[in-house]
PDB file of N, H, CA, C and O in Angstrom:
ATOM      1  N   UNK A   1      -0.966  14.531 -11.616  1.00  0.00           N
ATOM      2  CA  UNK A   1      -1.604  13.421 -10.940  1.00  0.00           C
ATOM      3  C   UNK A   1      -0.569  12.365 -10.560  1.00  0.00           C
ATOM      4  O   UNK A   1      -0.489  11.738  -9.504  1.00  0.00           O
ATOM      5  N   UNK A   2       0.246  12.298 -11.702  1.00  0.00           N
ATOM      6  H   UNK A   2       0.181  12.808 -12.560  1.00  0.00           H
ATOM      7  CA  UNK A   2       1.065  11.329 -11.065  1.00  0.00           C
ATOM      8  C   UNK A   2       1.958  11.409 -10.072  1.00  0.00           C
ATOM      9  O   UNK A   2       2.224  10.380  -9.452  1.00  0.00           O
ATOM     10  N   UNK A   3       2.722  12.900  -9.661  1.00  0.00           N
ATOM     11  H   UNK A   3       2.506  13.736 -10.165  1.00  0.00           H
ATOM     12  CA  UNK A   3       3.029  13.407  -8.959  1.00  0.00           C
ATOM     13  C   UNK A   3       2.598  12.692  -7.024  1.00  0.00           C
ATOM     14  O   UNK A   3       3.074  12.096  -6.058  1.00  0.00           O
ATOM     15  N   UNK A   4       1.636  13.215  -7.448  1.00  0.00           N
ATOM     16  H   UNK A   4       1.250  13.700  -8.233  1.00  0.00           H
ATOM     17  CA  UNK A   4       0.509  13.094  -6.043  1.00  0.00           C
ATOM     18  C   UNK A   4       0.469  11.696  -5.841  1.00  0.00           C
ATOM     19  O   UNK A   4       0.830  11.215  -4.767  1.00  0.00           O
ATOM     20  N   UNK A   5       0.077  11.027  -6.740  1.00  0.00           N
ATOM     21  H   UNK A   5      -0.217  11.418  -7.612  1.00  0.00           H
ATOM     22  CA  UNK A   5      -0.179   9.189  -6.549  1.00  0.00           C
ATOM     23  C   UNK A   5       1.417   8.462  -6.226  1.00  0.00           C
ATOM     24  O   UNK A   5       1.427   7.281  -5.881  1.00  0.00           O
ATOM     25  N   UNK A   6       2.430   9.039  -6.324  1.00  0.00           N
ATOM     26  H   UNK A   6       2.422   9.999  -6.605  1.00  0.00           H
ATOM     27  CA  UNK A   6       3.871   8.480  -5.876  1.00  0.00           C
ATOM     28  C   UNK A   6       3.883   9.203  -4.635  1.00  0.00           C
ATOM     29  O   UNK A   6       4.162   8.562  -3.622  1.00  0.00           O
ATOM     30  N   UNK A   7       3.716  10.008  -4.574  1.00  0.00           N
ATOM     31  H   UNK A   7       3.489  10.528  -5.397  1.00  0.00           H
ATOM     32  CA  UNK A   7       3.746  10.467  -2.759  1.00  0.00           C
ATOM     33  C   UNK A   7       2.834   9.768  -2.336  1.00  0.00           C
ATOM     34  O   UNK A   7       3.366   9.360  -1.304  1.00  0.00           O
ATOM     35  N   UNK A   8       1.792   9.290  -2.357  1.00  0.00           N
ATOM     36  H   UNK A   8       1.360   9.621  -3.196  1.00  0.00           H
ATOM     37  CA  UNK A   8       0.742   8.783  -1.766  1.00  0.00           C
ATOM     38  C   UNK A   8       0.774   7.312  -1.802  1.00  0.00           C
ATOM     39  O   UNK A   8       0.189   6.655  -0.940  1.00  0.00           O
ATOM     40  N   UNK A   9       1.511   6.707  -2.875  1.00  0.00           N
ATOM     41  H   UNK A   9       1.985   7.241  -3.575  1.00  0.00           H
ATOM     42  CA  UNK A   9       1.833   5.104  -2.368  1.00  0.00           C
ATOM     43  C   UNK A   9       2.987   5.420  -1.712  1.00  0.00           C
ATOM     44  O   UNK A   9       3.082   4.472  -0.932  1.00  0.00           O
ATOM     45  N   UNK A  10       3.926   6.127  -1.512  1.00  0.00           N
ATOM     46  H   UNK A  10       3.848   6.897  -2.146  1.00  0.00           H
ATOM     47  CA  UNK A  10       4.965   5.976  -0.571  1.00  0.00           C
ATOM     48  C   UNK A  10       4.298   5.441   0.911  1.00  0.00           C
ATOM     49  O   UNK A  10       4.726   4.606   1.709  1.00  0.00           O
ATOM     50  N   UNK A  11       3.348   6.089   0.928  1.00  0.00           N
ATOM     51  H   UNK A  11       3.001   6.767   0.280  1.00  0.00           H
ATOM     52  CA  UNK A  11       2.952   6.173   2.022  1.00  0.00           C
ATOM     53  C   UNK A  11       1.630   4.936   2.499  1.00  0.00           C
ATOM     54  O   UNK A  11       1.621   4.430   3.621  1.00  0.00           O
ATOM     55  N   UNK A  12       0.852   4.690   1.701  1.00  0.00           N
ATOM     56  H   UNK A  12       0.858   5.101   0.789  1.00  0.00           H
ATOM     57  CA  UNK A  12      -0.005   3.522   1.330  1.00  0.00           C
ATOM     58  C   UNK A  12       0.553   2.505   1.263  1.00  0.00           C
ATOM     59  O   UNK A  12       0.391   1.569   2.045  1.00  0.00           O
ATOM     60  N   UNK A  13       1.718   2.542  -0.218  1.00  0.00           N
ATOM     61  H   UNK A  13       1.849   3.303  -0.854  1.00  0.00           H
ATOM     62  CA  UNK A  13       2.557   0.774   0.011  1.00  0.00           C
ATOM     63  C   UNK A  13       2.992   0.753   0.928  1.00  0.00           C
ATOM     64  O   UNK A  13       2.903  -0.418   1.297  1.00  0.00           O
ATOM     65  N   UNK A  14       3.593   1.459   1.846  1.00  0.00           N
ATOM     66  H   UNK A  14       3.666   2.410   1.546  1.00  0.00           H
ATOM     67  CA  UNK A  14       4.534   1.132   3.326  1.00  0.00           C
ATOM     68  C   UNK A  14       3.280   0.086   4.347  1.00  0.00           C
ATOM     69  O   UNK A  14       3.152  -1.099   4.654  1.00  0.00           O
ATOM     70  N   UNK A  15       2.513   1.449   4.594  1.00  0.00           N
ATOM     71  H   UNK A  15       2.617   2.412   4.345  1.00  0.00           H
ATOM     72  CA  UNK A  15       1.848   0.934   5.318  1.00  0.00           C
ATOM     73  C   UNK A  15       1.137  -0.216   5.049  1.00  0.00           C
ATOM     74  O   UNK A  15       1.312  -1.180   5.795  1.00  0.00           O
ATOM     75  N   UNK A  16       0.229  -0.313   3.958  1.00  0.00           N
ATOM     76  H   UNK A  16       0.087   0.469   3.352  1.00  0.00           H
ATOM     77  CA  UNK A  16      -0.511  -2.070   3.673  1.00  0.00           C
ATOM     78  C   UNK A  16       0.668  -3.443   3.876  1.00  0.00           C
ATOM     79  O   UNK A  16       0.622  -4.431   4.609  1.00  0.00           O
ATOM     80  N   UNK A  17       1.447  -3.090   3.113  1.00  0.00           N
ATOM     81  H   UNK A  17       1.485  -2.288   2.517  1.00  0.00           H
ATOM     82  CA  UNK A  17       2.898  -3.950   3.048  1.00  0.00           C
ATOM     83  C   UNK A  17       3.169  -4.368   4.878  1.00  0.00           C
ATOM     84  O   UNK A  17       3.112  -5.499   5.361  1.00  0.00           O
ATOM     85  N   UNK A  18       3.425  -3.241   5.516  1.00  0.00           N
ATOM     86  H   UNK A  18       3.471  -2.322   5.123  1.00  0.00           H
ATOM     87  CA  UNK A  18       3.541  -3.457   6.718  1.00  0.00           C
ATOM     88  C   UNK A  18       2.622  -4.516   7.878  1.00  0.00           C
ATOM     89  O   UNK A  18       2.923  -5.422   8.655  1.00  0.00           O
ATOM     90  N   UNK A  19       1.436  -3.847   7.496  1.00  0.00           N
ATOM     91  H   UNK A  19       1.191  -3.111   6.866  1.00  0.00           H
ATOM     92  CA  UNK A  19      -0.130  -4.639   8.253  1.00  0.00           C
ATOM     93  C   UNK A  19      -0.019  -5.830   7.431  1.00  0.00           C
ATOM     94  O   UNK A  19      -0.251  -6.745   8.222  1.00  0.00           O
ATOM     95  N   UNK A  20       0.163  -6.238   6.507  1.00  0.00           N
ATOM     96  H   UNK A  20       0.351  -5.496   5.864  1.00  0.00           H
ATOM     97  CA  UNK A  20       0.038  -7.557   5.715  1.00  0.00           C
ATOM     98  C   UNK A  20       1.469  -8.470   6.867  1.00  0.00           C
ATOM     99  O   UNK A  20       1.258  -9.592   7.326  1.00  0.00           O
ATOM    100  N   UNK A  21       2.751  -7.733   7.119  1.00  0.00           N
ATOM    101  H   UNK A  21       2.923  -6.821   6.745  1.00  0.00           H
ATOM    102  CA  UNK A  21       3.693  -8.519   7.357  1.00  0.00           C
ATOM    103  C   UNK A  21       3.465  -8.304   9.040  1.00  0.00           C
ATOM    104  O   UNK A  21       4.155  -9.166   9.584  1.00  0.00           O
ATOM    105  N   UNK A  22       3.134  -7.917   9.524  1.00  0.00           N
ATOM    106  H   UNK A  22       2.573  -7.216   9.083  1.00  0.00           H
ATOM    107  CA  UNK A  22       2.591  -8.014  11.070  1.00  0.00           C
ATOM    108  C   UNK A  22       1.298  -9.031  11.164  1.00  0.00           C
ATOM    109  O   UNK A  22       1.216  -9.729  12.175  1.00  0.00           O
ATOM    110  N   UNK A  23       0.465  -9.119  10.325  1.00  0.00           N
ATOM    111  H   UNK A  23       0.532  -8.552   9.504  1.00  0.00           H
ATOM    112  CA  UNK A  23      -0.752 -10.187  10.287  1.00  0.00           C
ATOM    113  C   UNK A  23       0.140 -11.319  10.342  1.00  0.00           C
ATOM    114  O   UNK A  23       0.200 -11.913  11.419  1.00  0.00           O
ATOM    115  N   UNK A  24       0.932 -11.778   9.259  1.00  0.00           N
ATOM    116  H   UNK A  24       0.883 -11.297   8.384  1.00  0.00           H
ATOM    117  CA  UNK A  24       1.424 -12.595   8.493  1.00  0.00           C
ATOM    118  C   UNK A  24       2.358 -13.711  10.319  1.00  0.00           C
ATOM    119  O   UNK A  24       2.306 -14.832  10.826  1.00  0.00           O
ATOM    120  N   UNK A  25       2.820 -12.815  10.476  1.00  0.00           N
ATOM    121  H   UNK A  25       2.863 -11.905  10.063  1.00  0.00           H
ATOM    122  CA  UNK A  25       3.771 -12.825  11.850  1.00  0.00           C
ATOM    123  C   UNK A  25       2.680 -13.481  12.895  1.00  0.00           C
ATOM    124  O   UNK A  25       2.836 -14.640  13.279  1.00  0.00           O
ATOM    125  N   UNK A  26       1.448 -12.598  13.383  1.00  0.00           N
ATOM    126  H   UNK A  26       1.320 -11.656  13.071  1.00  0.00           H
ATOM    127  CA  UNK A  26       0.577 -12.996  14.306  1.00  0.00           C
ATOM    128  C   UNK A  26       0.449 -14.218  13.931  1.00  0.00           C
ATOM    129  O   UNK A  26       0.695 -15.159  14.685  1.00  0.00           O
ATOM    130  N   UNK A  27       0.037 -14.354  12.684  1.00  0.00           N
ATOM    131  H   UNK A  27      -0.163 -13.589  12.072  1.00  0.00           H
ATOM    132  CA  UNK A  27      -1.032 -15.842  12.589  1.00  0.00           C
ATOM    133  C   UNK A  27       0.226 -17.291  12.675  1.00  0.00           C
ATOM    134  O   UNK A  27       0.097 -18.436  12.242  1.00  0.00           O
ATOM    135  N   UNK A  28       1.541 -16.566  13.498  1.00  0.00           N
ATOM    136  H   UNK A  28       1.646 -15.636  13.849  1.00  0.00           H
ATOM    137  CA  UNK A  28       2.493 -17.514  13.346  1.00  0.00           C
ATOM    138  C   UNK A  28       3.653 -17.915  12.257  1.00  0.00           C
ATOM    139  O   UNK A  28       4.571 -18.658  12.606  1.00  0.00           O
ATOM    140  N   UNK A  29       3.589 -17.484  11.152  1.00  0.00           N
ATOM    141  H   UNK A  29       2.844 -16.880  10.868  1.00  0.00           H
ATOM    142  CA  UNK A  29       4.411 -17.914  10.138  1.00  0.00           C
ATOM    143  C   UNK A  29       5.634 -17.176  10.168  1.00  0.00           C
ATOM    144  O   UNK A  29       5.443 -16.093   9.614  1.00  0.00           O
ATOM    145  N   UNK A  30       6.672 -17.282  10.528  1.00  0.00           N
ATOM    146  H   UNK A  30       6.828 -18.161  10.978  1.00  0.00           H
ATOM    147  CA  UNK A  30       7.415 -16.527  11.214  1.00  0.00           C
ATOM    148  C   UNK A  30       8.982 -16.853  10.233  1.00  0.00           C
ATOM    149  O   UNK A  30      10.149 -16.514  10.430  1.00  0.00           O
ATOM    150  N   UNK A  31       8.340 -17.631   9.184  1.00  0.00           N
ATOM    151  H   UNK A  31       7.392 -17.907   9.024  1.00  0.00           H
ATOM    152  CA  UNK A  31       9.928 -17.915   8.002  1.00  0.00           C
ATOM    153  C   UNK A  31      10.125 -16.607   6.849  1.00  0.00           C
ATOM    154  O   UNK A  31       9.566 -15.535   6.616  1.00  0.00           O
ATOM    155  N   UNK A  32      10.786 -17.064   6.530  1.00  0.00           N
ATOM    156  H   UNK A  32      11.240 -17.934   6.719  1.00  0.00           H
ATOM    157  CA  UNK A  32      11.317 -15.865   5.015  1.00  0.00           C
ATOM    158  C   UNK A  32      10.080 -15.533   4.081  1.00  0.00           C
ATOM    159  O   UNK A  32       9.490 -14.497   3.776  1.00  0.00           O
ATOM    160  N   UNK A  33       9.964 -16.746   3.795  1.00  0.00           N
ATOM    161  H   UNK A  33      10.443 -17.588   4.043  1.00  0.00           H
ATOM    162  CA  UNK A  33       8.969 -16.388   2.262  1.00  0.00           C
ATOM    163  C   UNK A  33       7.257 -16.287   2.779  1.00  0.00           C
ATOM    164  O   UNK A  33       6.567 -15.760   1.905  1.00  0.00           O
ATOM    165  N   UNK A  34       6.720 -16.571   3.643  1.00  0.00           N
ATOM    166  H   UNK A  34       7.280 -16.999   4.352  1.00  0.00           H
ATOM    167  CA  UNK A  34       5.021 -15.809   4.108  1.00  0.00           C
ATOM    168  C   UNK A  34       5.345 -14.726   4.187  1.00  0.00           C
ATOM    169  O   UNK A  34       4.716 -14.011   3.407  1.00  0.00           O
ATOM    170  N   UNK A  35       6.764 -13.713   5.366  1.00  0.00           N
ATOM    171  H   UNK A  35       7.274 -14.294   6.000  1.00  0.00           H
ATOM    172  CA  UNK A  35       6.683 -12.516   5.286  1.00  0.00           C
ATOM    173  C   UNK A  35       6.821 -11.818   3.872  1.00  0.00           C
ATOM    174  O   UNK A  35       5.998 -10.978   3.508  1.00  0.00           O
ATOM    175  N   UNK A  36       7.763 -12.152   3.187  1.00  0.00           N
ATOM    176  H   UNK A  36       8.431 -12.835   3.483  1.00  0.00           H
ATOM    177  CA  UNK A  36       8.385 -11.339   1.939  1.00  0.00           C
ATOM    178  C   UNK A  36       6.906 -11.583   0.994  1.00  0.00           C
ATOM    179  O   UNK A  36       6.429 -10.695   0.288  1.00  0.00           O
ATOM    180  N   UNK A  37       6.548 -12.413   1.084  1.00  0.00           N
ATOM    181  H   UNK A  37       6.936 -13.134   1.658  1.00  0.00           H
ATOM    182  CA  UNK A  37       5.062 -12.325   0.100  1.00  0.00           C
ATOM    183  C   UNK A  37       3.975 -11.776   0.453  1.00  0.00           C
ATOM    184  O   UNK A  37       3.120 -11.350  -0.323  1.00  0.00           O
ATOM    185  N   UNK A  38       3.923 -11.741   1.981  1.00  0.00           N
ATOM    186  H   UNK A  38       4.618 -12.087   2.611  1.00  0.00           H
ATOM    187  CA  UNK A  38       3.099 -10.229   2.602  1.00  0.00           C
ATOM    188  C   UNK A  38       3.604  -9.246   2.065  1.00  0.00           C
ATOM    189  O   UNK A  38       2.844  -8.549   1.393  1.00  0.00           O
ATOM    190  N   UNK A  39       4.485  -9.002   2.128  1.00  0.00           N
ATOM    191  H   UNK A  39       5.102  -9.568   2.674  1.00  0.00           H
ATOM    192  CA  UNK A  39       5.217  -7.555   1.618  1.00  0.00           C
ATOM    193  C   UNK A  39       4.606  -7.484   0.249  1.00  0.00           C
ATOM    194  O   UNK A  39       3.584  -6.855  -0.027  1.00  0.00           O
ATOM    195  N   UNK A  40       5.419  -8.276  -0.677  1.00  0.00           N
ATOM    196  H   UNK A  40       6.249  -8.787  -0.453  1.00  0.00           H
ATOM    197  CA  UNK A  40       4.957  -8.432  -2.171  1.00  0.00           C
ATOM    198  C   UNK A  40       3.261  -8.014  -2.022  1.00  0.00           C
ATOM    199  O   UNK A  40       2.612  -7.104  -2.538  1.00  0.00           O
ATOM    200  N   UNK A  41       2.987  -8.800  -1.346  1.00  0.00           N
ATOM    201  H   UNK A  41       3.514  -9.540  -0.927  1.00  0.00           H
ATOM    202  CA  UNK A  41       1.284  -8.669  -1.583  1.00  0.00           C
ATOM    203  C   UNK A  41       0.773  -7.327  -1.629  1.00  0.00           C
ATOM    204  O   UNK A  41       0.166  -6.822  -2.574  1.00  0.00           O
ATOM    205  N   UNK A  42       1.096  -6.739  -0.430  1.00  0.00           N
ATOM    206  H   UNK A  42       1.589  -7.149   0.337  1.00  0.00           H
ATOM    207  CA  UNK A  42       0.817  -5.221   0.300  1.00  0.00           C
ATOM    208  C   UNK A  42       1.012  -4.214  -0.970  1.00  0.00           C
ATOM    209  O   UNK A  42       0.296  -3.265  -1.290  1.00  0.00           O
ATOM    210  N   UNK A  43       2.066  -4.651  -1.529  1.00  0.00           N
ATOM    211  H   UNK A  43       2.647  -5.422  -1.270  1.00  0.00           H
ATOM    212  CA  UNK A  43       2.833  -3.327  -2.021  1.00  0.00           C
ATOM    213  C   UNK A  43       2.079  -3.467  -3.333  1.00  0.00           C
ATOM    214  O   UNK A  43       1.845  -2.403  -3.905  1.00  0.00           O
ATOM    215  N   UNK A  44       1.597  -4.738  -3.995  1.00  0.00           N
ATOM    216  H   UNK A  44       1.788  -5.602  -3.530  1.00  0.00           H
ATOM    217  CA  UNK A  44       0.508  -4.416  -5.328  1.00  0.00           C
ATOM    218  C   UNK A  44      -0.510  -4.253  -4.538  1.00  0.00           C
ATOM    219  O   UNK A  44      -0.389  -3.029  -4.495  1.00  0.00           O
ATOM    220  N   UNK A  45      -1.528  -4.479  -3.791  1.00  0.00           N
ATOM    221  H   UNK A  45      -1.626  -5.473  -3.826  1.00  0.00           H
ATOM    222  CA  UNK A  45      -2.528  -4.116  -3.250  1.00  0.00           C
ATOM    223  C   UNK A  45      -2.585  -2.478  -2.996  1.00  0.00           C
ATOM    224  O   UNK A  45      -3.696  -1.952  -2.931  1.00  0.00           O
ATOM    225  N   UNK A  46      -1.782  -1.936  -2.901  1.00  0.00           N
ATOM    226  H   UNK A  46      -0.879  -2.364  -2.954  1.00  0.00           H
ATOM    227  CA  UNK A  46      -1.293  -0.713  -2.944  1.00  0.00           C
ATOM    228  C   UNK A  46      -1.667   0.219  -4.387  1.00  0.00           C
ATOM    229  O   UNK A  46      -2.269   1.291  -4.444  1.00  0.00           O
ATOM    230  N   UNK A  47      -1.199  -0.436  -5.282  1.00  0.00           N
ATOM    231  H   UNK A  47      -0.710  -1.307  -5.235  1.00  0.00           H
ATOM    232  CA  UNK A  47      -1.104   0.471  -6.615  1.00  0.00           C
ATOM    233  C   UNK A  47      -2.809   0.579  -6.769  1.00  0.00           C
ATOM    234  O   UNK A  47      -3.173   1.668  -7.214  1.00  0.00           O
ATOM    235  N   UNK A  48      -3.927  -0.418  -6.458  1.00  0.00           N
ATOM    236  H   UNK A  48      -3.632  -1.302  -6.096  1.00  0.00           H
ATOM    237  CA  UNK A  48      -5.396   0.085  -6.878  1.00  0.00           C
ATOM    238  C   UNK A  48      -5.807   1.237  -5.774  1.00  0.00           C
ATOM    239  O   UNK A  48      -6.411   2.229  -6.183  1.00  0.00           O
ATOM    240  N   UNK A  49      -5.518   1.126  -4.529  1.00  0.00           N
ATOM    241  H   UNK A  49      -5.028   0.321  -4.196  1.00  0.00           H
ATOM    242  CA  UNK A  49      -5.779   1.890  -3.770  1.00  0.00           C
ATOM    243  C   UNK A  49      -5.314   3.031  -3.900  1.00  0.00           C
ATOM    244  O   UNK A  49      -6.003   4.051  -3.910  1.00  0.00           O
ATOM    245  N   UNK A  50      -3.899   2.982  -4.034  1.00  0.00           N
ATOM    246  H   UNK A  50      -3.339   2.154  -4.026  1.00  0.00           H
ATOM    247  CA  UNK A  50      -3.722   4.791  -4.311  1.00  0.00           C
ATOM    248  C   UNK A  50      -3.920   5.216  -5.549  1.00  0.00           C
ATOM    249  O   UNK A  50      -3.436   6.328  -5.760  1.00  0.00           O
ATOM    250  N   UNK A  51      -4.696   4.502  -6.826  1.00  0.00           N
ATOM    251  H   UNK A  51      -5.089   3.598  -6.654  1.00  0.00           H
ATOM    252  CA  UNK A  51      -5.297   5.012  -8.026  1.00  0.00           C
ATOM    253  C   UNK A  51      -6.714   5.728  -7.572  1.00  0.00           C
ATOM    254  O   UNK A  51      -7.150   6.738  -8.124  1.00  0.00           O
ATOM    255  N   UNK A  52      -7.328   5.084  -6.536  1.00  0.00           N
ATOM    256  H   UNK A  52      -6.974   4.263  -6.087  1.00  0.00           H
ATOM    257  CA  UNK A  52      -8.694   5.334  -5.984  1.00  0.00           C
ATOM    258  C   UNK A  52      -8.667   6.328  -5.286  1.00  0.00           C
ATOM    259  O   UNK A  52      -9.665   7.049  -5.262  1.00  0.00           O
ATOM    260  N   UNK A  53      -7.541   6.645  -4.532  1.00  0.00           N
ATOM    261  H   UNK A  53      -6.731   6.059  -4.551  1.00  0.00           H
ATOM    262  CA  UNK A  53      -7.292   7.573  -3.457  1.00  0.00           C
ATOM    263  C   UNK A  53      -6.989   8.945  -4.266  1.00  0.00           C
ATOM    264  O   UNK A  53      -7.547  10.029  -4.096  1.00  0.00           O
ATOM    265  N   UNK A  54      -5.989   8.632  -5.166  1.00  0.00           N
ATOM    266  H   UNK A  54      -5.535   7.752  -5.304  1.00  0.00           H
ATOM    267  CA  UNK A  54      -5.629   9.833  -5.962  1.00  0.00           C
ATOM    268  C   UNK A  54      -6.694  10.392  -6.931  1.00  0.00           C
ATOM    269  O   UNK A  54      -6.475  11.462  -7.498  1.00  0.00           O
ATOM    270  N   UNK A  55      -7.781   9.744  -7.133  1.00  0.00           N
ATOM    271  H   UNK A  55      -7.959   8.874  -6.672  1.00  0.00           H
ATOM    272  CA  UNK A  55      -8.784  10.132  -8.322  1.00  0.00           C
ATOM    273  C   UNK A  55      -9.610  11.434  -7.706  1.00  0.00           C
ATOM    274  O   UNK A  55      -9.861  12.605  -7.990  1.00  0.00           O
ATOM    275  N   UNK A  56      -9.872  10.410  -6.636  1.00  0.00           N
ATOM    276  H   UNK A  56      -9.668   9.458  -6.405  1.00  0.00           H
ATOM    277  CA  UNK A  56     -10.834  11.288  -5.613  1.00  0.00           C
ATOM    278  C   UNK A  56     -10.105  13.097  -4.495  1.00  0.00           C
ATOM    279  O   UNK A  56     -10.516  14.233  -4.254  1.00  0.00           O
ATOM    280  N   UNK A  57      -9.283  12.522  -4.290  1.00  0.00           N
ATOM    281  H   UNK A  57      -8.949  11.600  -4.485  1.00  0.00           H
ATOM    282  CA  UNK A  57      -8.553  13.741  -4.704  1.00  0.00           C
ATOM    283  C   UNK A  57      -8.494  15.023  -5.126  1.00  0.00           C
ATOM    284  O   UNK A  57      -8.615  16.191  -4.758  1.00  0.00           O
ATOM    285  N   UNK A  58      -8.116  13.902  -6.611  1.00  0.00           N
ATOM    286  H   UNK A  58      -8.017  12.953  -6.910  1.00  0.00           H
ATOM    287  CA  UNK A  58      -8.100  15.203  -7.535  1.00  0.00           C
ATOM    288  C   UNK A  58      -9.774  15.633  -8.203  1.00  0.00           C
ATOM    289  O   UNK A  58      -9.851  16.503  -9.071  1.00  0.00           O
ATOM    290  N   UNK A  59     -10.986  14.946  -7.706  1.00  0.00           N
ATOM    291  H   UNK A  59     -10.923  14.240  -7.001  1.00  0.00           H
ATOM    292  CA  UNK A  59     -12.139  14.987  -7.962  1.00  0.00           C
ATOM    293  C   UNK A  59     -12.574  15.627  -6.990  1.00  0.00           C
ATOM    294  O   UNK A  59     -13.655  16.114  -7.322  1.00  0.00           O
ATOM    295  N   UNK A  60     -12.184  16.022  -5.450  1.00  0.00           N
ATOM    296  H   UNK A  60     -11.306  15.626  -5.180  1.00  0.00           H
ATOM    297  CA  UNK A  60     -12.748  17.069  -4.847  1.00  0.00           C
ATOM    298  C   UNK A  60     -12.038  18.197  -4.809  1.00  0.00           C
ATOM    299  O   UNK A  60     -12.399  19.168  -4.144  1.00  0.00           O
ATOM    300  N   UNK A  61     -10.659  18.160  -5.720  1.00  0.00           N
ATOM    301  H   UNK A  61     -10.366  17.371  -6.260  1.00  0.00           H
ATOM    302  CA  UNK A  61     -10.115  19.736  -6.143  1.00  0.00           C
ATOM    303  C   UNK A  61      -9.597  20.392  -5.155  1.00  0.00           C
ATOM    304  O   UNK A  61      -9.735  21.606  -5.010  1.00  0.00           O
ATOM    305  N   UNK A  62      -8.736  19.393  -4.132  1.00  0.00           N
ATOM    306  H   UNK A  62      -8.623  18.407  -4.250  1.00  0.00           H
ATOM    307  CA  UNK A  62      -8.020  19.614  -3.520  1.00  0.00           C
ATOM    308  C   UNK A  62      -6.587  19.710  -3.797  1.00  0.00           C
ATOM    309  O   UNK A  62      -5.909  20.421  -3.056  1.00  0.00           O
ATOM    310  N   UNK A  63      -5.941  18.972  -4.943  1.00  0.00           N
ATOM    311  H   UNK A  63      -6.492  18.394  -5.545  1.00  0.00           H
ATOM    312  CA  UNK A  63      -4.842  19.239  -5.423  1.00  0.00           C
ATOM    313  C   UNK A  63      -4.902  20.511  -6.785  1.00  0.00           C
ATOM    314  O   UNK A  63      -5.907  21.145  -7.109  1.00  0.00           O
ATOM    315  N   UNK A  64      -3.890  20.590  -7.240  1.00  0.00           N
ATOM    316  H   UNK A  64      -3.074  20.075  -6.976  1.00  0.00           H
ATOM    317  CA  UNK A  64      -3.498  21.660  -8.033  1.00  0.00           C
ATOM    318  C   UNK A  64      -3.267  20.910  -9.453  1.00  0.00           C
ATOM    319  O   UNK A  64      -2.902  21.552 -10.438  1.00  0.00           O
TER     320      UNK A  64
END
């Protein structure tokens, strides 16, 4: 399981992290620390989601 859930935030933290620091940008804030704390933000917002993502997963017995 854990296997699967590190491939899968690779791919989850990137992306939330990312949409958090492109929002962050739109709504104007365009200094160091709004982006880098989008980031920060994204990337724990990340760890519940790919716990949720990976459960289910492995609950429709698609992984090994």
């Amino acid at each position: 399981m854990f296997r699967l859930a590190s491939i899968l935030y690779s791919i989850i933290g990137t992306t939330m992290a990312g949409s958090l620091m492109v929002f962050v940008l739109v709504i104007g804030r365009d200094t160091l620390v709004p982006i880098l704390l989008a980031a920060g933000a994204g990337a724990l917002l990340a760890l519940p989601v790919t716990w949720f993502v990976t459960r289910a997963m492995m609950a429709d017995g698609t992984t090994e």
